[in-house]
NUROTI-907894 format. One record per atom (N, C-alpha, C): residue number from 1; residue in one letter; atom name; x, y, z. Coordinates in Angstrom, 1 decimal, padded with zeros to 4 digits. Layout:
n | res | atom | east | north | up
NUM | A | CA | X | Y | Z
...
//
This chain:
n | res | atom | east | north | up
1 | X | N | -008.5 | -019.2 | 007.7
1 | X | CA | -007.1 | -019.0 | 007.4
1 | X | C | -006.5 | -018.1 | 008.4
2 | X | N | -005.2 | -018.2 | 009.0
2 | X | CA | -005.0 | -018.0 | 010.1
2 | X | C | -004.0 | -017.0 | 009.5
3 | X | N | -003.9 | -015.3 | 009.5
3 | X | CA | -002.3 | -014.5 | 009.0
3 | X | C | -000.8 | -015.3 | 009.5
4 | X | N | 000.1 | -015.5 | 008.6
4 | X | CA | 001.4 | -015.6 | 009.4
4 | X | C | 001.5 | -016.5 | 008.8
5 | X | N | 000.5 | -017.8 | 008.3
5 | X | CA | 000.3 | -019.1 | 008.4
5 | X | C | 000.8 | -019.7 | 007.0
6 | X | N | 001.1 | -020.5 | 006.0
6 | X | CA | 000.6 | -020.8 | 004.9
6 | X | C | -000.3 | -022.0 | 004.8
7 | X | N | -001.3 | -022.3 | 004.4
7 | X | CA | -002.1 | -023.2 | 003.6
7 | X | C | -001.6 | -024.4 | 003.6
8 | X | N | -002.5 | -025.3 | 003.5
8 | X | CA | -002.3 | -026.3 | 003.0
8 | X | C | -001.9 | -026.9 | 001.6
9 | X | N | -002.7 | -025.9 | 000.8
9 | X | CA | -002.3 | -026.5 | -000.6
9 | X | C | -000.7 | -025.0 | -000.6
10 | X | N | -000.6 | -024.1 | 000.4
10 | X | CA | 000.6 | -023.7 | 000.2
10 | X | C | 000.6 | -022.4 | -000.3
11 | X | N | 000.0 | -022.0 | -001.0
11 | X | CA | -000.2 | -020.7 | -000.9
11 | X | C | 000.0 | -019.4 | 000.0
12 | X | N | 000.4 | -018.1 | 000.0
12 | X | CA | 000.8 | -017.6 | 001.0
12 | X | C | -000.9 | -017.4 | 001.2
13 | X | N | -000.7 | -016.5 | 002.8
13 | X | CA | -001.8 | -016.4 | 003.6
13 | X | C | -002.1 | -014.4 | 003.3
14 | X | N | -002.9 | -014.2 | 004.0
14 | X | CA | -003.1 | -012.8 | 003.9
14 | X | C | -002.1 | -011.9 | 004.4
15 | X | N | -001.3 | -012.7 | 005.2
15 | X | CA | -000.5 | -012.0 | 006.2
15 | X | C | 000.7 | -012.0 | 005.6
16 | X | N | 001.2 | -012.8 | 004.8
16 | X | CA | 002.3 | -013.1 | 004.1
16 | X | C | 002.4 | -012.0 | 003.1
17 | X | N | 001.4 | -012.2 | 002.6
17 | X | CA | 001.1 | -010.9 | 001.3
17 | X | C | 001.3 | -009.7 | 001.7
18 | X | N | 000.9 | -009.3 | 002.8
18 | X | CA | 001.0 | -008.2 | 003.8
18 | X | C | 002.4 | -008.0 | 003.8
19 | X | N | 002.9 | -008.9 | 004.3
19 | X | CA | 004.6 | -008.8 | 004.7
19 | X | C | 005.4 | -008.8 | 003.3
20 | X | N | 004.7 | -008.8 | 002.4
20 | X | CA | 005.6 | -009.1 | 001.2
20 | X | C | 005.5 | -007.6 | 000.7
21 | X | N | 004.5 | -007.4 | 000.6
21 | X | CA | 004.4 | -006.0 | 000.4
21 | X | C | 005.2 | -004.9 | 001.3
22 | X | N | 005.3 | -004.7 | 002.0
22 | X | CA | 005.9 | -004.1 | 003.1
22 | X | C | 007.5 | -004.3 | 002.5
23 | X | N | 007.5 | -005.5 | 002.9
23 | X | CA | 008.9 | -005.5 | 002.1
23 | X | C | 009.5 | -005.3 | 000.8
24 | X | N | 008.7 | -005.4 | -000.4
24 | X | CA | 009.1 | -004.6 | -001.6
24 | X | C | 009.0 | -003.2 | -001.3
25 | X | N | 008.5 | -002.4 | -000.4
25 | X | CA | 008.6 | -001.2 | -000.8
25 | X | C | 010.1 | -000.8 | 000.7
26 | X | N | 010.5 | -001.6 | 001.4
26 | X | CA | 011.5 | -001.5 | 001.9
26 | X | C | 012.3 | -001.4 | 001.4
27 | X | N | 012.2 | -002.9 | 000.1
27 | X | CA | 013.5 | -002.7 | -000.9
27 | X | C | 013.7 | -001.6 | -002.0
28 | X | N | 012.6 | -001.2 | -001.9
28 | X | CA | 012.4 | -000.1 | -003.3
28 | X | C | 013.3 | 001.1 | -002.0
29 | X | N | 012.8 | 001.2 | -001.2
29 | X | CA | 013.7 | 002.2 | -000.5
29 | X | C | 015.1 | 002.5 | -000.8
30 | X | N | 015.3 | 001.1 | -000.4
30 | X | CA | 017.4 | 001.1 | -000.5
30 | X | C | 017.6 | 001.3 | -001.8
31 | X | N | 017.0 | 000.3 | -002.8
31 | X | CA | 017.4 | 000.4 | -004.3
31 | X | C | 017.6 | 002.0 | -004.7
32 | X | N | 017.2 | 003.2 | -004.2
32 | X | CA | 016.4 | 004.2 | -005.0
32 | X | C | 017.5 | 005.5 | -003.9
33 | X | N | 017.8 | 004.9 | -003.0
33 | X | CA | 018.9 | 006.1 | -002.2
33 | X | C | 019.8 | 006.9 | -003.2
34 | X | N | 020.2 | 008.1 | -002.8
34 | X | CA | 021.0 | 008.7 | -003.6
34 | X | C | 022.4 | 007.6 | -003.5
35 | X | N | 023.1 | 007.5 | -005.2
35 | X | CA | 024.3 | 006.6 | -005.3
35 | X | C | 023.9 | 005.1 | -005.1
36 | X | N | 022.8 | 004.4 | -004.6
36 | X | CA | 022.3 | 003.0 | -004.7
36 | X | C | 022.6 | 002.8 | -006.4
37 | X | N | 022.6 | 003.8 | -007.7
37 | X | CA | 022.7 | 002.9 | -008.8
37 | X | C | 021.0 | 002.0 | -009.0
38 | X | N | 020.5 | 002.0 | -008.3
38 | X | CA | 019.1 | 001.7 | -008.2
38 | X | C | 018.1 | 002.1 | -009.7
39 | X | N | 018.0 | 003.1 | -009.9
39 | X | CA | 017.6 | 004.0 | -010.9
39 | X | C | 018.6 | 003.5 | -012.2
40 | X | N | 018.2 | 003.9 | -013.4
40 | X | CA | 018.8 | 003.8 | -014.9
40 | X | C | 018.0 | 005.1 | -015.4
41 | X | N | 016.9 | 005.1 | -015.6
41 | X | CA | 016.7 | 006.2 | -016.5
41 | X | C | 015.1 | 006.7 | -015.9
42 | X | N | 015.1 | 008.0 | -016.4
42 | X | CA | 013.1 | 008.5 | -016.4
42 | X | C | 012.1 | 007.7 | -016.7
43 | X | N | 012.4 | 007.2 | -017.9
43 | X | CA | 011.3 | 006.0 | -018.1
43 | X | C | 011.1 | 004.9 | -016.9
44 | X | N | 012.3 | 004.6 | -016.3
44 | X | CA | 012.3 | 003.5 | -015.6
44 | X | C | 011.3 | 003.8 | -013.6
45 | X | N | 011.8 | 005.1 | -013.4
45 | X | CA | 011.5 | 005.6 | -012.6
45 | X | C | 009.8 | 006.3 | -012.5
46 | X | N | 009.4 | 006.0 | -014.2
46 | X | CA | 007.9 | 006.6 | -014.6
46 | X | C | 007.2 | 005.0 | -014.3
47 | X | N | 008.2 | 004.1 | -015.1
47 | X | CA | 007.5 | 003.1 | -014.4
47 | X | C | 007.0 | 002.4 | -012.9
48 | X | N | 008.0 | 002.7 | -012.4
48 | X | CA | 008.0 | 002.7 | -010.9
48 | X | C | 007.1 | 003.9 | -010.2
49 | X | N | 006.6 | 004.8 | -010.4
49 | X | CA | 005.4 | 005.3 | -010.1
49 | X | C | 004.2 | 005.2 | -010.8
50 | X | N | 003.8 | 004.8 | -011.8
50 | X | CA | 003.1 | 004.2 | -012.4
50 | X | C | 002.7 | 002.6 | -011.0
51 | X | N | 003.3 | 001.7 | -010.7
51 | X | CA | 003.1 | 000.8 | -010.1
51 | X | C | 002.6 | 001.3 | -008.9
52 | X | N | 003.5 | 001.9 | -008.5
52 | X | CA | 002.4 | 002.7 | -006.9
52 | X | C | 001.3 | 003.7 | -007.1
53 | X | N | 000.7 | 004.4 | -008.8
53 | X | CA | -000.3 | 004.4 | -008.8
53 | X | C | -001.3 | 003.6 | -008.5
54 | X | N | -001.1 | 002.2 | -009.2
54 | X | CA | -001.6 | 000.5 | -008.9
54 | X | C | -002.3 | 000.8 | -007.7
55 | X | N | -000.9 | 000.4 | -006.8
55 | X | CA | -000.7 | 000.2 | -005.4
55 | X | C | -001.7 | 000.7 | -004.8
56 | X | N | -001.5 | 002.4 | -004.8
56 | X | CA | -002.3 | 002.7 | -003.8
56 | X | C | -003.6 | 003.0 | -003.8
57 | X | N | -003.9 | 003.0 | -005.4
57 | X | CA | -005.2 | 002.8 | -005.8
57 | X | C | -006.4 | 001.4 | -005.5
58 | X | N | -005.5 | 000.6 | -004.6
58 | X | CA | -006.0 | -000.7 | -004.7
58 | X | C | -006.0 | -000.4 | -002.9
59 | X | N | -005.8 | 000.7 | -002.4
59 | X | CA | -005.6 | -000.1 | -000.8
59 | X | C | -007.0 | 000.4 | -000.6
60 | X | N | -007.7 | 001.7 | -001.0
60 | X | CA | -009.1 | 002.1 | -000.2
60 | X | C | -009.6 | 000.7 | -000.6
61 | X | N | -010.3 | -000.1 | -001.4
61 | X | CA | -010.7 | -000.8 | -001.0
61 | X | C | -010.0 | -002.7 | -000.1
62 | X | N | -009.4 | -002.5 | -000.2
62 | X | CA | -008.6 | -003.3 | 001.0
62 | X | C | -008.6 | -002.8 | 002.5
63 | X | N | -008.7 | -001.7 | 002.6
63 | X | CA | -009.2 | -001.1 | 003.6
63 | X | C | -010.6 | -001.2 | 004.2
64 | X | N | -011.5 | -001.1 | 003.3
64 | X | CA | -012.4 | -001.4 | 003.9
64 | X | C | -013.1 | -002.4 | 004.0
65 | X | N | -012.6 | -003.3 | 003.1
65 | X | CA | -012.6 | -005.4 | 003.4
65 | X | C | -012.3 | -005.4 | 004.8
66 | X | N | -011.0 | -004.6 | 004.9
66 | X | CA | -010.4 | -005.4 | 006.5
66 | X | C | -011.5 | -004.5 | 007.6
67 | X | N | -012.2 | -003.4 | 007.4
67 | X | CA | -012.7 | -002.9 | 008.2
67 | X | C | -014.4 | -003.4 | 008.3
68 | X | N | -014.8 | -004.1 | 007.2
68 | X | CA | -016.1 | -004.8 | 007.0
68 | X | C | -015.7 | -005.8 | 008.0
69 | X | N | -014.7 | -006.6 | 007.8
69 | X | CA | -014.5 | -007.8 | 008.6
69 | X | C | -014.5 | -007.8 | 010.0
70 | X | N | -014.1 | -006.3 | 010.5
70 | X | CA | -013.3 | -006.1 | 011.6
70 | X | C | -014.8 | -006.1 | 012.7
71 | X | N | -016.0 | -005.2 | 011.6
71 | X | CA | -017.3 | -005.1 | 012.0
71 | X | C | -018.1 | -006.0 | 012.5
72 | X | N | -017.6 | -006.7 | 011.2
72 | X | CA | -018.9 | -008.0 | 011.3
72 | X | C | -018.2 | -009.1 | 012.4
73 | X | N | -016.8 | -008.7 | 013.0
73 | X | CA | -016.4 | -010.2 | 014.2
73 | X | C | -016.9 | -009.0 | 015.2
74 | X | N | -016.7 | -007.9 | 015.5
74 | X | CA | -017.9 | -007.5 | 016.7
74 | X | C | -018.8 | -007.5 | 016.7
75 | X | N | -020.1 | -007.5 | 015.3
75 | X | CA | -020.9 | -007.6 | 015.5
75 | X | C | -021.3 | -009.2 | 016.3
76 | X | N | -020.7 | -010.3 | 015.5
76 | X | CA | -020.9 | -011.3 | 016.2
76 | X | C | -020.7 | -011.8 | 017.3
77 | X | N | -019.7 | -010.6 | 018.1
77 | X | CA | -019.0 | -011.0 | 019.6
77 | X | C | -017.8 | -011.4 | 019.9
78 | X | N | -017.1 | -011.7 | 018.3
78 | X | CA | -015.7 | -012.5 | 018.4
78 | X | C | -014.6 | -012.1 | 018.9
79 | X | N | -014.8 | -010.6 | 019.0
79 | X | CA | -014.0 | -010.0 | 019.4
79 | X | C | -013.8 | -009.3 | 021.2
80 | X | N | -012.6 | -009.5 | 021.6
80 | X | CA | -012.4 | -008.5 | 022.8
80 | X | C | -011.3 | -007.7 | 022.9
81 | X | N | -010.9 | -007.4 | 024.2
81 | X | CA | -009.8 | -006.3 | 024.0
81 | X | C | -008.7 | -007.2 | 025.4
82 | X | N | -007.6 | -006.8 | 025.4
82 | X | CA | -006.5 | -007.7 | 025.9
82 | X | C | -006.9 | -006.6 | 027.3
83 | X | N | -006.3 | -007.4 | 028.3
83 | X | CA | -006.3 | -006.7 | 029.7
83 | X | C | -005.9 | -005.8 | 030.6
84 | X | N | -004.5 | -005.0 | 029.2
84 | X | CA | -004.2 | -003.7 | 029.3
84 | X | C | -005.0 | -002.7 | 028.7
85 | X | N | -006.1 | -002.8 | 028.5
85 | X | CA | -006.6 | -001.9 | 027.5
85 | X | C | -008.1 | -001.8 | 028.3
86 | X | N | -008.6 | -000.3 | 028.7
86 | X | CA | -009.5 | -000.1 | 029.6
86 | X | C | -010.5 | 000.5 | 028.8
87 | X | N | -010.5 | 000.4 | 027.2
87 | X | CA | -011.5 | 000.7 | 026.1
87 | X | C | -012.2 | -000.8 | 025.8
88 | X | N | -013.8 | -000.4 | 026.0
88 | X | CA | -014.7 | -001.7 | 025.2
88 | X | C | -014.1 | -001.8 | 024.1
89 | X | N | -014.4 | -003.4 | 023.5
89 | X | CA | -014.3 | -004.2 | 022.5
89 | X | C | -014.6 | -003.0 | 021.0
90 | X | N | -016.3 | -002.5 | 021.6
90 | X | CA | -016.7 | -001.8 | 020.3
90 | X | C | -016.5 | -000.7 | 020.2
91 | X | N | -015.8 | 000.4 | 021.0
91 | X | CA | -015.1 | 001.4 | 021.2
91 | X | C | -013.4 | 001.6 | 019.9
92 | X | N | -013.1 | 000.3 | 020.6
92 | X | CA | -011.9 | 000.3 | 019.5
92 | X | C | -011.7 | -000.2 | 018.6
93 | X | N | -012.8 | -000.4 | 017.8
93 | X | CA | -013.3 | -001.3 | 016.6
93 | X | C | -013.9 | 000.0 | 016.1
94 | X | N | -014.4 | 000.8 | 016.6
94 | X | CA | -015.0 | 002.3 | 015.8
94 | X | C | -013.5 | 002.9 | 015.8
95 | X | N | -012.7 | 003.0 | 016.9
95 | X | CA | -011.6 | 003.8 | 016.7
95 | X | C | -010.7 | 003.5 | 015.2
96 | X | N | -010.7 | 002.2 | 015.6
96 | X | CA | -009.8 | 001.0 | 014.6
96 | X | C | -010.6 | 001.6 | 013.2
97 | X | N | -011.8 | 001.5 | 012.6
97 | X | CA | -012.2 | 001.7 | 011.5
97 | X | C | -012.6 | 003.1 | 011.5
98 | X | N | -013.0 | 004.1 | 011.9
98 | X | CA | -012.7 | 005.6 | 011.9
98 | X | C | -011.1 | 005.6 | 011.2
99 | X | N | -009.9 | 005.2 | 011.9
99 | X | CA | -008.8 | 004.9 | 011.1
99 | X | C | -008.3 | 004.4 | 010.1
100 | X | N | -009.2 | 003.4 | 009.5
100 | X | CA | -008.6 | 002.9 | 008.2
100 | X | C | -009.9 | 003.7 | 007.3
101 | X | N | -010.8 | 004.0 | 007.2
101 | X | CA | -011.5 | 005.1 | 006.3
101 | X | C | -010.6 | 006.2 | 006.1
102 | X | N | -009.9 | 006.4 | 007.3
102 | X | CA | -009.1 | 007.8 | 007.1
102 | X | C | -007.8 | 007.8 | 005.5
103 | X | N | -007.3 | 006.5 | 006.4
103 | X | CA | -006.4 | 006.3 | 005.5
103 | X | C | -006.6 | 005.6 | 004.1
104 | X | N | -007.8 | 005.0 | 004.1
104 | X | CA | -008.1 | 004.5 | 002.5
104 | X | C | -008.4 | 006.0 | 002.0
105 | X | N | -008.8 | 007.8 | 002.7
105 | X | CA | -009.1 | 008.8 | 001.7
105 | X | C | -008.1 | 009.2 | 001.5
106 | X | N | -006.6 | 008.9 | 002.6
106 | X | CA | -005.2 | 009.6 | 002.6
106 | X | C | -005.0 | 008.4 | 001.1
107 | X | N | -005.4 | 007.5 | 000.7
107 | X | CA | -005.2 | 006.3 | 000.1
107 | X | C | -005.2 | 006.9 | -001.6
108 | X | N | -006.5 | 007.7 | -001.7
108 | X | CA | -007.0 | 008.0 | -002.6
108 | X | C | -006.1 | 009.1 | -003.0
109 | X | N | -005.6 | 010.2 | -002.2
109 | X | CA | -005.5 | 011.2 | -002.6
109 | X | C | -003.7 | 011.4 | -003.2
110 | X | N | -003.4 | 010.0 | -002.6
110 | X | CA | -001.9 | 009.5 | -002.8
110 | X | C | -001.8 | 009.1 | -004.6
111 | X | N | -002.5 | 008.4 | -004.2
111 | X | CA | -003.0 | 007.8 | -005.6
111 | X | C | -003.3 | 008.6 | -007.1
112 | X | N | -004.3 | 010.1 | -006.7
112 | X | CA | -003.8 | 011.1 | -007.4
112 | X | C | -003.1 | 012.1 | -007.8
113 | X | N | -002.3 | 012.2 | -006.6
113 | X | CA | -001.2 | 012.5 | -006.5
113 | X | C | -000.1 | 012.2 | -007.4
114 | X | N | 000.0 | 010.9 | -007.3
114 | X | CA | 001.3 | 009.7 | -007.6
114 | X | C | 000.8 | 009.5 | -009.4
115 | X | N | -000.5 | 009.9 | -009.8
115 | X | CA | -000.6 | 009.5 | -011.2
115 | X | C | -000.8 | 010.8 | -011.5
116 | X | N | -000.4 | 012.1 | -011.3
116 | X | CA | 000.1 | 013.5 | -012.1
116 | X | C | 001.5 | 013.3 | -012.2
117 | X | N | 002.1 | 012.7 | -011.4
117 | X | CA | 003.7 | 012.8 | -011.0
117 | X | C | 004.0 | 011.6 | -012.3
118 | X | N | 003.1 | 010.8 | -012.7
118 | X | CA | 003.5 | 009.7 | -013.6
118 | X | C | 003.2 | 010.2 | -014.9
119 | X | N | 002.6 | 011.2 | -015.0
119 | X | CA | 002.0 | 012.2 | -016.3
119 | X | C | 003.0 | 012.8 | -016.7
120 | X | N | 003.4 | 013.8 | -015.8
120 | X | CA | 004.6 | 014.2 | -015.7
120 | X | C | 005.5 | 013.9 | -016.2
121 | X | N | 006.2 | 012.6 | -015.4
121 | X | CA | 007.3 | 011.5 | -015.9
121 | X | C | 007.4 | 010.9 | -017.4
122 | X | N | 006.2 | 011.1 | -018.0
122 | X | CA | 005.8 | 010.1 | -019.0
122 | X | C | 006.9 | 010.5 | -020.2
123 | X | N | 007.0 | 012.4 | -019.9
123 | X | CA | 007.1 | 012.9 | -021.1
123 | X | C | 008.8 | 013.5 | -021.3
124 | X | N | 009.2 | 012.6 | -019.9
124 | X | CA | 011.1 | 012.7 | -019.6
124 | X | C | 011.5 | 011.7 | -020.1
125 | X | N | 012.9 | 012.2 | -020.6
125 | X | CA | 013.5 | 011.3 | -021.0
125 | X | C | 015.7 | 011.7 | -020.8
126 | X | N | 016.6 | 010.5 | -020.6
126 | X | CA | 017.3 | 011.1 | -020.7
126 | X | C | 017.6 | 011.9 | -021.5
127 | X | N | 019.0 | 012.6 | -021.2
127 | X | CA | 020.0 | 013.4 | -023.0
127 | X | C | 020.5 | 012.8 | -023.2
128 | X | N | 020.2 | 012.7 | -025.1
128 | X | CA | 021.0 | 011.7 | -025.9
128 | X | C | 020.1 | 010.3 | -026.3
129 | X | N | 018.8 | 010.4 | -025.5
129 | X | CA | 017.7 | 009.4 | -026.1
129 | X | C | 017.1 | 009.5 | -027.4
130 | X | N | 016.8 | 010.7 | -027.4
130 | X | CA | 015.5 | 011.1 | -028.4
130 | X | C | 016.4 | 012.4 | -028.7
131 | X | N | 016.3 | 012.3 | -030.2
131 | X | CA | 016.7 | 013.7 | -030.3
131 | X | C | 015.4 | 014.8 | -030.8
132 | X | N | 014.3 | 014.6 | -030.6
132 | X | CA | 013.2 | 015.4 | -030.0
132 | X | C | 013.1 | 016.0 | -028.5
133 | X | N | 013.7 | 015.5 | -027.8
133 | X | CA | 013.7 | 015.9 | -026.5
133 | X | C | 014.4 | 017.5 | -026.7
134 | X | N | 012.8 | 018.4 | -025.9
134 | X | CA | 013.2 | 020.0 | -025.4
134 | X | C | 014.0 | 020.1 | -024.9
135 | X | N | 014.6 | 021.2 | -024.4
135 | X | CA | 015.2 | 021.3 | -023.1
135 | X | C | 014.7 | 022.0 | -022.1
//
């Protein structure tokens, strides 16, 4: 399966999903600007980090899928490097995957991060929801 591509039976490809993703969190950008109206309430916004708990909990290992992969086409040979580039094949394939380990632990830490901040969230609400609500 070729990225960029779709299928035969039509399905998106890896690459698609890639770009799709990219793009929801572009849109989540705009939606969420101050005055976008984007937002309604704390619950809604708990939800919405709650989802990028998901998210980013899910990329260390997608990261290292792509970086298993990235291994095993050098180990086979599949790979080279274009003829602006004065680094071996397996040079930048360690660089390349030294980099995405980094960022599947930046991955993890986001992740714990993003599900205290949803703990947090859980227990807001607007005024005038609940008339249990502290102040």
């Amino acid at each position: 399966m070729s990225a960029g591509w779709a299928t035969a039976s039509g399905e998106l490809t890896v690459g698609q999903l890639a770009e799709q993703a990219a793009e929801a969190v572009r849109a989540l950008n705009h939606l969420t600007r101050p005055c976008a109206g984007g937002l309604d309430d704390p619950g809604e916004l708990s939800d919405i980090v709650a989802a990028l708990v998901c998210t980013t909990a899910r990329l260390p290992q997608l990261l290292a899928q792509l970086s298993s992969w990235l291994v095993g086409e050098q180990r086979a040979g599949r790979l080279r490097v274009d003829a602006w580039s004065d680094t071996p094949a397996a040079a930048t394939v360690t660089a390349a995957t030294t980099a995405l380990r980094q960022a599947a632990s930046c991955a993890v830490r986001a992740s714990h991060e993003l599900d205290a901040a949803h703990q947090s969230l859980a227990h807001l609400a607007a005024t005038g929801e609940d008339e249990r609500l502290v102040p």
